[in-house]
Structure formats: C-alpha cells, structure tokens
ZADO-1210 file (C-alpha; in nm, 4 decimals, padded with zeros to 6 digits):
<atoms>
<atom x="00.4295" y="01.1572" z="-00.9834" code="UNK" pos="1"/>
<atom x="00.4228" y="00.9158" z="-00.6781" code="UNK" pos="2"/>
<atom x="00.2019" y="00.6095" z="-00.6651" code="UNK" pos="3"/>
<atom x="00.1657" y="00.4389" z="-00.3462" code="UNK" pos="4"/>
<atom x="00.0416" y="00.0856" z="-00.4469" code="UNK" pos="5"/>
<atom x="-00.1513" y="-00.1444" z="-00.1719" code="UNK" pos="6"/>
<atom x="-00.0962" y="-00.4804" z="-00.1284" code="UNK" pos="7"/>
<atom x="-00.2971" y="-00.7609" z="00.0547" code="UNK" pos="8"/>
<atom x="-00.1619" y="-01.0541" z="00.1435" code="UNK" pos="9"/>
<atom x="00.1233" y="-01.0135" z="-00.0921" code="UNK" pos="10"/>
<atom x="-00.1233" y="-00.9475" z="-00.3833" code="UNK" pos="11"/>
<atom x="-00.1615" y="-00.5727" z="-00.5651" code="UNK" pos="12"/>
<atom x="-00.5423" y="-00.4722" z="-00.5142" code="UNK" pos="13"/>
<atom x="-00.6112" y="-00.4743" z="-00.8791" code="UNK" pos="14"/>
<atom x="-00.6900" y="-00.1193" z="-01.0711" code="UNK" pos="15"/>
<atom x="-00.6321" y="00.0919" z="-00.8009" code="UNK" pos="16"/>
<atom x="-00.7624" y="00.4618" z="-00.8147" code="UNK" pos="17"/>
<atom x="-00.7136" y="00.5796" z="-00.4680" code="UNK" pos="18"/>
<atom x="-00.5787" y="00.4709" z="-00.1146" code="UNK" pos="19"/>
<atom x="-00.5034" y="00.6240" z="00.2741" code="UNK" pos="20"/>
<atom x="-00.3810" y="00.6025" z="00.5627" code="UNK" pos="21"/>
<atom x="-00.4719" y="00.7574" z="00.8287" code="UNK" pos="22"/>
<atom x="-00.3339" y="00.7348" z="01.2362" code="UNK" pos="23"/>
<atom x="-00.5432" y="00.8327" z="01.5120" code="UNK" pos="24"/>
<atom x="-00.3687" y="00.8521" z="01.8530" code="UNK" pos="25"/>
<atom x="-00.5745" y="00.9238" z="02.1365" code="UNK" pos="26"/>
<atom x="-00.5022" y="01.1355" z="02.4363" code="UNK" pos="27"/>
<atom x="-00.6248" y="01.1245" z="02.8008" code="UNK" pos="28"/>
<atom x="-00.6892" y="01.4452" z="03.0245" code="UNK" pos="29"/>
<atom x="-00.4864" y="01.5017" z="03.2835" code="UNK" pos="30"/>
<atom x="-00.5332" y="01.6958" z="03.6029" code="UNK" pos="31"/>
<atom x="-00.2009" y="01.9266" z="03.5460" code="UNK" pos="32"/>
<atom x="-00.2308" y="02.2581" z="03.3217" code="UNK" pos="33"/>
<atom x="00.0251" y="02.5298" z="03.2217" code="UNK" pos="34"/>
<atom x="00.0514" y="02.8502" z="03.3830" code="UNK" pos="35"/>
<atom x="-00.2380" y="03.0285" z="03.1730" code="UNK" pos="36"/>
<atom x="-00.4429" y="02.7285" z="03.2728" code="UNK" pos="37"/>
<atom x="-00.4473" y="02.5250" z="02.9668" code="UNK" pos="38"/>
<atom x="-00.4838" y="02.1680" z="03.0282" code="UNK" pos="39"/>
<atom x="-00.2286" y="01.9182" z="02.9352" code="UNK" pos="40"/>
<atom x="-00.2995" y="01.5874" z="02.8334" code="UNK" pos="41"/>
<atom x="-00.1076" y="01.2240" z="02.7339" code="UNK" pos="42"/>
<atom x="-00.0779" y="01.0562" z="02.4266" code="UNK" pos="43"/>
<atom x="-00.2232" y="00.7244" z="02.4873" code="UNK" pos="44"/>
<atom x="-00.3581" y="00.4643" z="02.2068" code="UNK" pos="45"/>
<atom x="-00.2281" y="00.4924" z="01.8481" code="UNK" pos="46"/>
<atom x="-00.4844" y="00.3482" z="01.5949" code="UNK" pos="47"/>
<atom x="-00.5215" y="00.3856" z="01.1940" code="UNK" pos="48"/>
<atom x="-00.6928" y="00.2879" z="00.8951" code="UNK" pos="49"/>
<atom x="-00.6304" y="00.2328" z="00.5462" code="UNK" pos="50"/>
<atom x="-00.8934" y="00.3190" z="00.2952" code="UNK" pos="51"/>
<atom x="-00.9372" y="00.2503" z="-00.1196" code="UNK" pos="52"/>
<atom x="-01.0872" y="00.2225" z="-00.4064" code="UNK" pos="53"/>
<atom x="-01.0423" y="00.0432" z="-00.6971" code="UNK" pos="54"/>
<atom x="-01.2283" y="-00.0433" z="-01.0543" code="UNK" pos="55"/>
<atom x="-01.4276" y="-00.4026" z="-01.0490" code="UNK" pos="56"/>
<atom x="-01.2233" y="-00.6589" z="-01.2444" code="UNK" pos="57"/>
<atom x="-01.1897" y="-01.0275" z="-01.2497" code="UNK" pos="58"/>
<atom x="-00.8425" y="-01.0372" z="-01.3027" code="UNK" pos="59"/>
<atom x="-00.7499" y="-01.3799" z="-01.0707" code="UNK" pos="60"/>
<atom x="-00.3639" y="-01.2008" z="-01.0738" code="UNK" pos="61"/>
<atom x="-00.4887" y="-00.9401" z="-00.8408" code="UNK" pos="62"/>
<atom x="-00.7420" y="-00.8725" z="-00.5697" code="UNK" pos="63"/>
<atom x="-01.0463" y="-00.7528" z="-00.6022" code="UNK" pos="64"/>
<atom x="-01.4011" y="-00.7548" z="-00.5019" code="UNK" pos="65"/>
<atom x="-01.4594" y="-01.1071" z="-00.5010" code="UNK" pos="66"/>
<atom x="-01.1314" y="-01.2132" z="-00.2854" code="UNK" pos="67"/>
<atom x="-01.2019" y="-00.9034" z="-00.0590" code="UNK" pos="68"/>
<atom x="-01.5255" y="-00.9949" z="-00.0164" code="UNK" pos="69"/>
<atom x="-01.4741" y="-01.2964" z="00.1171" code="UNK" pos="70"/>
<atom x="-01.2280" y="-01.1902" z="00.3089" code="UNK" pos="71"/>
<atom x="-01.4264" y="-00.9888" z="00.4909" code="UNK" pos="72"/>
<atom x="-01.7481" y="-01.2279" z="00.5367" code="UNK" pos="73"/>
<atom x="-01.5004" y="-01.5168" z="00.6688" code="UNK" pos="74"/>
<atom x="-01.3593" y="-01.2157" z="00.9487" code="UNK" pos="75"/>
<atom x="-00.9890" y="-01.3131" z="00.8313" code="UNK" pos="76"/>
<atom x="-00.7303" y="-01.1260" z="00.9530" code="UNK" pos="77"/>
<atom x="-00.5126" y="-00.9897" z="00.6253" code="UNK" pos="78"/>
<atom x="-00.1656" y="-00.8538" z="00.6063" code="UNK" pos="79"/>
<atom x="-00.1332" y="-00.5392" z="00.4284" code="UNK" pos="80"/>
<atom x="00.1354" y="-00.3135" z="00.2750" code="UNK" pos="81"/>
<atom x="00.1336" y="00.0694" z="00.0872" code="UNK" pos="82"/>
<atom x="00.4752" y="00.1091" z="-00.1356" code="UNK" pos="83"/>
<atom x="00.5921" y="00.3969" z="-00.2704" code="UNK" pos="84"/>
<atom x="00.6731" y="00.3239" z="-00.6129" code="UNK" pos="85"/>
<atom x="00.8998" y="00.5464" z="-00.6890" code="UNK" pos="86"/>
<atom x="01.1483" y="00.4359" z="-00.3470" code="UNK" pos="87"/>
<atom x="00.9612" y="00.0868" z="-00.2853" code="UNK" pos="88"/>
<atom x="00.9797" y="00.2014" z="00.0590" code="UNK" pos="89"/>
<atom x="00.6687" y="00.1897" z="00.2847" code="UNK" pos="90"/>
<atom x="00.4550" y="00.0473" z="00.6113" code="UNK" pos="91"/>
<atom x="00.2264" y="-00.2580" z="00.6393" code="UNK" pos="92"/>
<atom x="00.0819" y="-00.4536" z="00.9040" code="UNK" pos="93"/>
<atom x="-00.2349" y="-00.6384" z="00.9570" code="UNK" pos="94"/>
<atom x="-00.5650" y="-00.5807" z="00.9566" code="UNK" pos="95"/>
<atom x="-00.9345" y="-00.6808" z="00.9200" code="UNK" pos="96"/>
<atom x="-01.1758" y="-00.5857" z="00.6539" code="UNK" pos="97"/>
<atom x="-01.4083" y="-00.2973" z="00.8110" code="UNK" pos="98"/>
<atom x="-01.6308" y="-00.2097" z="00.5092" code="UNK" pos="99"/>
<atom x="-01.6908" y="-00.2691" z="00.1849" code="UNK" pos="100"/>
<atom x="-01.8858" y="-00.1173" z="-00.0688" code="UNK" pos="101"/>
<atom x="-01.9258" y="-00.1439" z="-00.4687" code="UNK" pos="102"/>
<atom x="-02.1273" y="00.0611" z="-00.6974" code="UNK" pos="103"/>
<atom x="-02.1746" y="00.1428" z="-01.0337" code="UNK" pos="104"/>
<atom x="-02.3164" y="00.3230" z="-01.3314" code="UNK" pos="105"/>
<atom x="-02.4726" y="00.3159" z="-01.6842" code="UNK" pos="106"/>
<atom x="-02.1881" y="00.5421" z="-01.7930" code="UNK" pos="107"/>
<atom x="-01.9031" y="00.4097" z="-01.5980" code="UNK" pos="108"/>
<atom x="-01.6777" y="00.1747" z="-01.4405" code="UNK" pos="109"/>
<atom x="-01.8020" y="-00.0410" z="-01.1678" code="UNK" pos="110"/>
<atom x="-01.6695" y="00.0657" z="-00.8585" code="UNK" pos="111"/>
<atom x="-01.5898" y="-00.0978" z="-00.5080" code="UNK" pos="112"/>
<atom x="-01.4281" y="00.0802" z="-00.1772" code="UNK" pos="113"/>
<atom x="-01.3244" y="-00.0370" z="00.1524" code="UNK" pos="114"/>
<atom x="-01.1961" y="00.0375" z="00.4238" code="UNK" pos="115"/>
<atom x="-00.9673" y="-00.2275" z="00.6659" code="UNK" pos="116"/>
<atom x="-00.8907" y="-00.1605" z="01.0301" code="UNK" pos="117"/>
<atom x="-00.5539" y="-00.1991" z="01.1878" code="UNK" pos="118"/>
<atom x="-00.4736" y="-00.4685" z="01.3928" code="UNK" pos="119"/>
<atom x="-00.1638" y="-00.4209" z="01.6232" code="UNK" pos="120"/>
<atom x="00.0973" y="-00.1637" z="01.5151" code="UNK" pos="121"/>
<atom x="00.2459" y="-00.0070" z="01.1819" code="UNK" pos="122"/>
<atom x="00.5815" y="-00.1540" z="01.0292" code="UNK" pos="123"/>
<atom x="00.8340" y="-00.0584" z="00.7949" code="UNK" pos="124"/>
<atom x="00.7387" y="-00.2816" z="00.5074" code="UNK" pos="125"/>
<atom x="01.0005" y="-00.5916" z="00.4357" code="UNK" pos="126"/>
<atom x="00.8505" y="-00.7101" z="00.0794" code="UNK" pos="127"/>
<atom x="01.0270" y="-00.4894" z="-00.2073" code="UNK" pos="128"/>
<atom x="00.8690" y="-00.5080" z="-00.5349" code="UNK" pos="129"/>
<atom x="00.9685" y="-00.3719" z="-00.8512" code="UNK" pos="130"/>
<atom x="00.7659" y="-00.1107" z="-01.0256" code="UNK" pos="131"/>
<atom x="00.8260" y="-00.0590" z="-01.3733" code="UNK" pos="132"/>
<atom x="00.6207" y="00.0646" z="-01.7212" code="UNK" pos="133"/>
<atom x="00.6382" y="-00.0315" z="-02.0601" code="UNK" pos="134"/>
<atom x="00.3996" y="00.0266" z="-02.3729" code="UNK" pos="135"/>
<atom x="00.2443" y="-00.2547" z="-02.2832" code="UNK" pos="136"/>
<atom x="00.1610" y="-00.1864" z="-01.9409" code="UNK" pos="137"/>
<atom x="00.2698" y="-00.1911" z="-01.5595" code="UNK" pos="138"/>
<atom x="00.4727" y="-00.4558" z="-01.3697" code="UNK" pos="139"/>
<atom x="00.4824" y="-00.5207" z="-01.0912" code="UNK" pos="140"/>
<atom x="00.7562" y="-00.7854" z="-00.9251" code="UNK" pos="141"/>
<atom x="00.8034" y="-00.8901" z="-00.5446" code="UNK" pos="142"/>
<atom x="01.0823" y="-01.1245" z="-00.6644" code="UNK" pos="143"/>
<atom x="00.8983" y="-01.4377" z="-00.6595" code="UNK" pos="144"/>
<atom x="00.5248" y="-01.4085" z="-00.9371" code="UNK" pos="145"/>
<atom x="00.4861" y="-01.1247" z="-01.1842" code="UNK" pos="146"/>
<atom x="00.1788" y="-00.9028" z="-01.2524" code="UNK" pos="147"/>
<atom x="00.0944" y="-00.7204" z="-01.5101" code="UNK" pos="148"/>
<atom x="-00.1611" y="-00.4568" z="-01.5841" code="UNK" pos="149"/>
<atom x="-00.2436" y="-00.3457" z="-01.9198" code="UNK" pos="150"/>
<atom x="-00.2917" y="00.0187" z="-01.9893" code="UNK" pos="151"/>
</atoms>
C-alpha cells in the first residue's frame, strides 16, 4: 500500500486520513472546427487544489487544526508538498488556505478538513524525507527534526 503524506511548511499534517490533488486546466473556444464540425478549443489556465482530512490532535510536532487555523485567518501564503512514501518522490508548491472545517461526534474522533488553493504552478518536490515503521510507530525524517507518530 502507498501513502502519500502532506506536508505544510515542512511539517507532516498530523493523523492524516485522506488527501488530493486535483488540476483543472481550462480551455477557450475557438472559431476553427474539424471536418464533421466539432469545435476545437485551447488549453489555456492550469489550476489545482489539494484537499484533506485529518483526526484533531494537539501534537505541537505536527500540524493541525490550531496551526492551520491560523494560518488561514492571518491569509498566509503556505508551502506545501504530497510524498509518496513508498518512492519519497512527489509535487509541492504554494498555496493559501481555502476552507476549513472540523467536526465531531459522541462516538468518534474529532475531525477537521480543508481544502488549500494553489498559488502559481506545481513542482517536483526537493525535500526527501524518510518514511519508516516500527512497533512503536511511524517516522518520519526530512534530514534535519524527527517525528514520530504512535500507532
């Protein structure tokens, strides 16, 4: 199984469940068409988004709701990243915080999602961190701080 783990500003989003990314690229009409009269248009814009969610926690070694949200209410641009864990390989970019949402239940985990906006285009991610799982837990290692989370 493949994990793709997202980073902000060099920091794991803490207990990640799910993430995306999705590219739009937008097309404009033009005034040629084929033969059988279909129109033909032009690739124009390229935009995308990257949504998650992830389990509430106060963990300071990660991010979570607290450090997104004031993220978003301060309107900071944030640098982002999605690894592959198994290759380390990936994109990132920047971005700025579009939505975000937490919720919760008697009978479960308190939840939170968002959603960040791209800002400017898609790169290969530079950072490589180190994946790996013990008994005790996962770690995580971009070569300079450690993180650990505990099964």
């Amino acid at each position: 199984m493949t994990d793709l783990m997202l980073y902000i500003n060099d920091t794991p989003v803490g207990c990640l469940l799910s993430n995306n990314l999705a590219e739009n690229i937008s097309f404009i009409k033009t005034c040629k068409s084929t033969q059988d009269m279909a129109q033909k248009q032009l690739p124009q814009l390229h935009s995308y988004s990257i949504s998650f969610e992830a389990v509430y926690s106060t963990d300071q070694a990660i991010i979570g709701w607290d450090q997104l949200k004031d993220l978003g209410r301060s309107r900071q641009i944030m640098d982002w990243s999605m690894l592959n864990t198994d290759t380390n390989e990936g994109d990132a970019g920047e971005g700025f915080l579009e939505s975000l949402e937490i919720s919760g239940t008697s009978e479960d985990f308190v939840k939170f999602t968002g959603v960040i906006t791209g800002y400017g285009a898609i790169v290969d991610a530079e950072i490589n961190y180190y994946v790996w799982a013990q008994d005790a837990g996962v770690y995580v290692d971009n070569g300079g701080d450690e993180y650990v989370f505990v099964n």
